[in-house]
C-alpha positions in Angstrom: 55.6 64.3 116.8 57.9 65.2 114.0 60.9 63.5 113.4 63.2 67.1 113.4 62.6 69.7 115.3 65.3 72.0 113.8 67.1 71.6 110.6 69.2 74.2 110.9 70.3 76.7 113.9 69.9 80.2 113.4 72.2 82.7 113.3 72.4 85.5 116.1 74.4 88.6 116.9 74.1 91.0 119.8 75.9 94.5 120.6 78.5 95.4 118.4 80.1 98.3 116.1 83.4 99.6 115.2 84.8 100.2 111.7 87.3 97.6 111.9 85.1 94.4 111.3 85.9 92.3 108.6 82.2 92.0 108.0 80.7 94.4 105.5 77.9 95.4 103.8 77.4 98.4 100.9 81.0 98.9 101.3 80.3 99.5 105.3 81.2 97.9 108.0 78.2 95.1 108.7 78.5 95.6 112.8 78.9 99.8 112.6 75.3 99.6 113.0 74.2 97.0 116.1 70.6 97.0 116.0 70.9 96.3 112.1 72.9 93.6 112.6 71.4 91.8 115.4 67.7 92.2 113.1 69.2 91.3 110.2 70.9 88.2 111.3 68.2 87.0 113.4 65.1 87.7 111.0 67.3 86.0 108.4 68.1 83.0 110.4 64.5 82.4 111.4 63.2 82.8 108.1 66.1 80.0 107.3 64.3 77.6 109.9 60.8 77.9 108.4 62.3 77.5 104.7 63.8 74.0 105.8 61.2 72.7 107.7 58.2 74.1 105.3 60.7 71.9 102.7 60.8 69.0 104.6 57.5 68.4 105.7 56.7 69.0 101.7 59.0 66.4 100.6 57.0 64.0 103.4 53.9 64.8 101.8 52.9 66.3 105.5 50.4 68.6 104.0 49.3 72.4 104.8 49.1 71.8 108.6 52.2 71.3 108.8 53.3 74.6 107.4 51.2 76.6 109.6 52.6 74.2 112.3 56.2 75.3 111.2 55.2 78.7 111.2 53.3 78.9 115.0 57.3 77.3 115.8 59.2 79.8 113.8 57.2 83.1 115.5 58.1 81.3 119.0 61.3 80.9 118.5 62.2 84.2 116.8 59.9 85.9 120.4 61.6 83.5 123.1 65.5 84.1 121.7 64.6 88.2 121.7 63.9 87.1 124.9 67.4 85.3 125.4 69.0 87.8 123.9 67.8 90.7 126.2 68.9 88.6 129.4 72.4 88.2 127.4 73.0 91.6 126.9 72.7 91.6 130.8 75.2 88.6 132.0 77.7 88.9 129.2 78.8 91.9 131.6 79.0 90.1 134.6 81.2 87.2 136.4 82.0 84.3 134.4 80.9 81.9 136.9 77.6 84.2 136.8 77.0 83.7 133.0 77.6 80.0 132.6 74.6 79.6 135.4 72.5 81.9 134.1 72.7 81.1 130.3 72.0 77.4 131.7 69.2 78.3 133.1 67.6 80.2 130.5 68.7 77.7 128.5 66.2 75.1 130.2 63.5 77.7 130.6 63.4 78.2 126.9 63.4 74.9 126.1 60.5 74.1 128.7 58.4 77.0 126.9 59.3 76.0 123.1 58.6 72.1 123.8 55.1 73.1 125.6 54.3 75.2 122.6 55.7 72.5 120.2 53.8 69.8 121.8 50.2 72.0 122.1 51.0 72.7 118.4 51.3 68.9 117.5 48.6 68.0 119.4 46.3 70.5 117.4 47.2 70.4 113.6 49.2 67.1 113.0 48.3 64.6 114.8 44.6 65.8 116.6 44.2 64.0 120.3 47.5 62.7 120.5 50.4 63.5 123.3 54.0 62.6 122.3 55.1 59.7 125.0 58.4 58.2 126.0 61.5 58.6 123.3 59.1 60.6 120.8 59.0 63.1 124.0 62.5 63.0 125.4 64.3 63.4 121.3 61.5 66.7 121.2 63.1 68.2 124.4 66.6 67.2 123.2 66.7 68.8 119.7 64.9 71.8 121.2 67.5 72.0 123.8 70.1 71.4 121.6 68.8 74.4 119.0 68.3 76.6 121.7 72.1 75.4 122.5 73.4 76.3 119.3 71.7 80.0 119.1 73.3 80.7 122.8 77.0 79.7 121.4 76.5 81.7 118.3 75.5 84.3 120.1 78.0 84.6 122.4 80.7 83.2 120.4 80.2 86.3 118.1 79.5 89.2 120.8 83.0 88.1 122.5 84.7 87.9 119.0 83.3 91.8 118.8 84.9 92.6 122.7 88.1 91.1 121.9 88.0 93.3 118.5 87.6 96.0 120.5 89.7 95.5 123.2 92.7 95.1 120.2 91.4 98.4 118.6 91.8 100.4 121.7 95.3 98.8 122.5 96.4 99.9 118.9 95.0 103.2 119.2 96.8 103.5 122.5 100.1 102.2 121.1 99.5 104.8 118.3 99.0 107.7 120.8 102.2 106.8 123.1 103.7 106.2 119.6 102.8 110.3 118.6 103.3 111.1 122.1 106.9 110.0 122.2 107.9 111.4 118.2 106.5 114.6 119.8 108.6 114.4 122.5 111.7 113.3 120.8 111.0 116.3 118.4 110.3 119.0 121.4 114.0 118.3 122.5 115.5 119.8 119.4 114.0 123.6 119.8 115.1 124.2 123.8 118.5 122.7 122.0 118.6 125.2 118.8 117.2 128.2 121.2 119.8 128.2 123.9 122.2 128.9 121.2 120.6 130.8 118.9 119.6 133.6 121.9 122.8 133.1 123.4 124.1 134.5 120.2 121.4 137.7 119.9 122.6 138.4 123.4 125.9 138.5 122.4 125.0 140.8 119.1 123.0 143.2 121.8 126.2 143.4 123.9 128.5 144.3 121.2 125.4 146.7 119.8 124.9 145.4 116.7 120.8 146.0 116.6 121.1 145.4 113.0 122.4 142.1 113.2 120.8 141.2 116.3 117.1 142.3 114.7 117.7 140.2 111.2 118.7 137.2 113.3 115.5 137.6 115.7 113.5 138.0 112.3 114.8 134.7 110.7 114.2 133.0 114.2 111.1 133.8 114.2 110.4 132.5 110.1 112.2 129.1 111.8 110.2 128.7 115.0 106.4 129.9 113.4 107.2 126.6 111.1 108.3 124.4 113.8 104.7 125.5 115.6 102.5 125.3 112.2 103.4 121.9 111.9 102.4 118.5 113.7 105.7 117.1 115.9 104.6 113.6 115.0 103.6 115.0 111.7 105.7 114.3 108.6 106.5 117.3 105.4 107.9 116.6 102.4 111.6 116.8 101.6 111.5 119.9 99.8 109.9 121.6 102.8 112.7 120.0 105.3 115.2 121.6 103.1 113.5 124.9 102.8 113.2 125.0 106.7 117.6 123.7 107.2 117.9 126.7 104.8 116.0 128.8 107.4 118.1 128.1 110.2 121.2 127.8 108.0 120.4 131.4 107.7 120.1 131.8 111.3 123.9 130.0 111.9 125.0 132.2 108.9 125.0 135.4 110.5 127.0 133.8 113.2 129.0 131.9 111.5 129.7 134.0 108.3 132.1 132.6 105.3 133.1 130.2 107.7 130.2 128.1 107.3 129.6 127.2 103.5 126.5 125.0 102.8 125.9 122.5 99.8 122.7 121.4 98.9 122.0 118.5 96.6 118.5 117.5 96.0 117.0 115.1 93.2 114.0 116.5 92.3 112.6 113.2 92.2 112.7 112.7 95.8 111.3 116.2 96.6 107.9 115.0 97.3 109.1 112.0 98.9 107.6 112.2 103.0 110.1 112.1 106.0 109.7 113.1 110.0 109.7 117.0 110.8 112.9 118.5 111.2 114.6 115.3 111.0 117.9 116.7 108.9 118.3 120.0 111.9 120.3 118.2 114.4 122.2 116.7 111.5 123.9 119.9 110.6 123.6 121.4 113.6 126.2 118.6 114.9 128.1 119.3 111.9 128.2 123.1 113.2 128.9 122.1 116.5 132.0 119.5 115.6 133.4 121.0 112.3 132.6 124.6 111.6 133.5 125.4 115.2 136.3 124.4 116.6 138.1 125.2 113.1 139.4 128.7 112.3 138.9 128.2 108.3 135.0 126.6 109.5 133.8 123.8 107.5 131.8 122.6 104.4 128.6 120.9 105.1 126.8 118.6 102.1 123.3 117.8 102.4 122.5 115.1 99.2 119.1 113.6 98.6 118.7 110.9 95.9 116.1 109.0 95.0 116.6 105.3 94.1 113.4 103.0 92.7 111.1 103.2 96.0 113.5 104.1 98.2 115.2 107.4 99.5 118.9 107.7 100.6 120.0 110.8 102.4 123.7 112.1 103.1 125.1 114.5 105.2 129.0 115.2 105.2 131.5 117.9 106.8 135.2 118.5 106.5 135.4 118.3 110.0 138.2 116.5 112.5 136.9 113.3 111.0 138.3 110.0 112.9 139.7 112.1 116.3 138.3 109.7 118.7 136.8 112.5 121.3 135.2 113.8 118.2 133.1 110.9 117.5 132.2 110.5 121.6 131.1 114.0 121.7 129.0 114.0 118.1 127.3 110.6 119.6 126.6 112.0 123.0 126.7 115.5 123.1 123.6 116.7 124.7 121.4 113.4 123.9 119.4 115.1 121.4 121.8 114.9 118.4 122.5 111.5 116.3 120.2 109.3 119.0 117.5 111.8 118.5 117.7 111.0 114.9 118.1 107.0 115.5 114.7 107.1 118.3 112.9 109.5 115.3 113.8 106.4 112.7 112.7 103.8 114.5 109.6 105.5 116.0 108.2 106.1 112.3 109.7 103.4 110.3 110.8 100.6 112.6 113.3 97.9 110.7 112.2 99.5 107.2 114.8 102.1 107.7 118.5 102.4 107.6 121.0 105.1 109.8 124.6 104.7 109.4 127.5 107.1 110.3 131.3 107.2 109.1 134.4 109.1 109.7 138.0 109.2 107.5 140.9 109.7 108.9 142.0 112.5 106.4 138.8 114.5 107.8 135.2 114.9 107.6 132.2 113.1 109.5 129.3 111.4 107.5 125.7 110.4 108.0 123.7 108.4 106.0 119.6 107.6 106.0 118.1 104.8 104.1 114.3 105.5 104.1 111.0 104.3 102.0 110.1 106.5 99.1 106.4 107.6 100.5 104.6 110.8 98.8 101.5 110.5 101.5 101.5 110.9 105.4 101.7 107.1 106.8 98.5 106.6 109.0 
């Protein structure tokens, strides 16, 4: 008998796919396509096996019978693992308990075959009329065994590698779904908010018959609301297109407001393009509506700044409102839950700790917010 049975254990995958594995091939992902894989890995193993042993039985001068020896053991062990490898597929799925046994057993089975073959095949081109006895016998069984061993671990050790891939690709995709779900749902609460009082205002134009009035506001609510719709609530726009949209309902606030409300708008062109959350800036001056220009007969000024600085953004939004009054800064915090905690939730939903959202009052007047956020021209994915 020969003094190795296996130089080297082949390699082995089973079912697997998924764009995430690290593994890849032509710039794709080497397990997208399973029965590729498993073909490839297994046809190249094999064809590893006959290489070594066709190189070490030339180095011992063992002649041409040993190759074709070599390669009677290579075509059985590349037909019993397919063999393996179909009863696999089959208890990877089932109890634990179920597997070990089962793998054991086919384990042993396969070794029985392979050593039978093994020991035929010794028999008949190496060493003619002899029958391997005693430690020559028991060391043949072993290192079959043992590479029969080492194809099983590889095997599995890869396919659970692949389920626990997977099972960590569905949990992010899940996280990133309740993650949409809830910036959709933080961003849903603003236009129940803005329509109560915008229609609450058109019912008061009707009353007081001013159709004129009451039809331009309806027109510019409906410019306001058809964006809100067109675009994604967990979606993101560009700064520019926030500030076009604030000046769409600023327009909407105007005609209730009048010269009492005076808007400022401050924009570095630099930061235009920059990407931030859908109608993230809205409840800002809305709150600044609601706690400056309102309860003052002379209304209020509201500043909305946006500078750029290296790769970040920094947003400001001031009034010349009450400022420091106490019940002031209660009610802007907690007004109807949708104002400055909307904004906070919004933050943290799309940037977590990579962002910054600070607020300040004076005591001479006025109420300021202020948003620290990464400079990003593309949608984060």
């Amino acid at each position: 008998m020969p003094d190795s049975i296996a130089q080297a254990a082949p390699p082995m995958t089973g079912e697997a796919q998924g764009s995430w594995n690290p593994f890849r091939l032509h710039g794709r992902p080497f397990f997208e396509d399973k029965n590729r894989a498993f073909w490839t890995l297994q046809s190249a193993g094999w064809a590893g096996y006959f290489i070594l042993r066709t190189l070490s039985g030339v180095a011992n001068d063992m002649g041409w019978s040993y190759v074709l020896h070599t390669l009677l053991l290579t075509a059985t062990g590349y037909s019993i693992t397919l063999l393996m490898a179909a009863a696999y597929r089959r208890l990877i799925q089932m109890r634990e308990i179920v597997t070990w046994v089962g793998s054991i057993l086919i384990v042993v089975s396969a070794a029985a075959a392979f050593s039978a073959i093994e020991t035929w095949s010794v028999a008949t081109f190496i060493q003619p009329g002899t029958r391997p006895e005693g430690i020559r016998f028991l060391g043949a069984i072993l290192l079959t065994v043992s590479l029969l061993i080492a194809w099983s671990a590889l095997y599995y050790s890869i396919n659970f590698y692949i389920l626990l891939e997977e099972q960590k690709d569905r949990l992010l995709r899940l996280e990133s779904t309740a993650s949409n779900a809830q910036l959709a749902m933080l961003r849903y609460q603003l236009n129940p908010h803005f329509l109560f009082n915008t229609l609450n205002s058109i019912s008061t134009l009707v009353l007081l018959k001013q159709t004129d009035r009451a039809n331009a506001m309806l027109s510019r609510l409906s410019s306001f609301l058809r964006y809100t719709l067109v675009n994604e609530p967990a979606g993101t726009v560009t700064i520019q297109q926030e500030v076009e949209t604030l000046k769409l309902y600023l327009e909407i606030e105007k005609m209730r407001f009048e010269e009492r409300l005076r808007p400022h708008f401050n924009i570095d062109p630099g930061a235009a393009q920059s990407q931030l959350p859908s109608l993230l800036l809205q409840p800002l001056v809305e709150n600044a509506i609601k706690y400056a220009v309102t309860p003052q007969e002379e209304g209020a000024d509201i500043s909305v700044e946006v500078r750029r600085q290296i790769d970040r953004v920094l947003i400001t939004v001031t009034d010349t409102g009450p400022g420091a009054d106490a019940q002031y800064k209660a009610r802007a915090e907690h007004s109807t839950g949708v104002g400055l905690a909307n904004i906070r939730d919004r933050l943290a939903q799309a940037y977590g700790d990579n962002q910054r959202f600070e607020t300040q009052s004076d005591i001479t007047g006025g109420f300021r917010v202020f948003i620290d956020i990464p400079f990003q021209t593309e949608e984060p994915k």
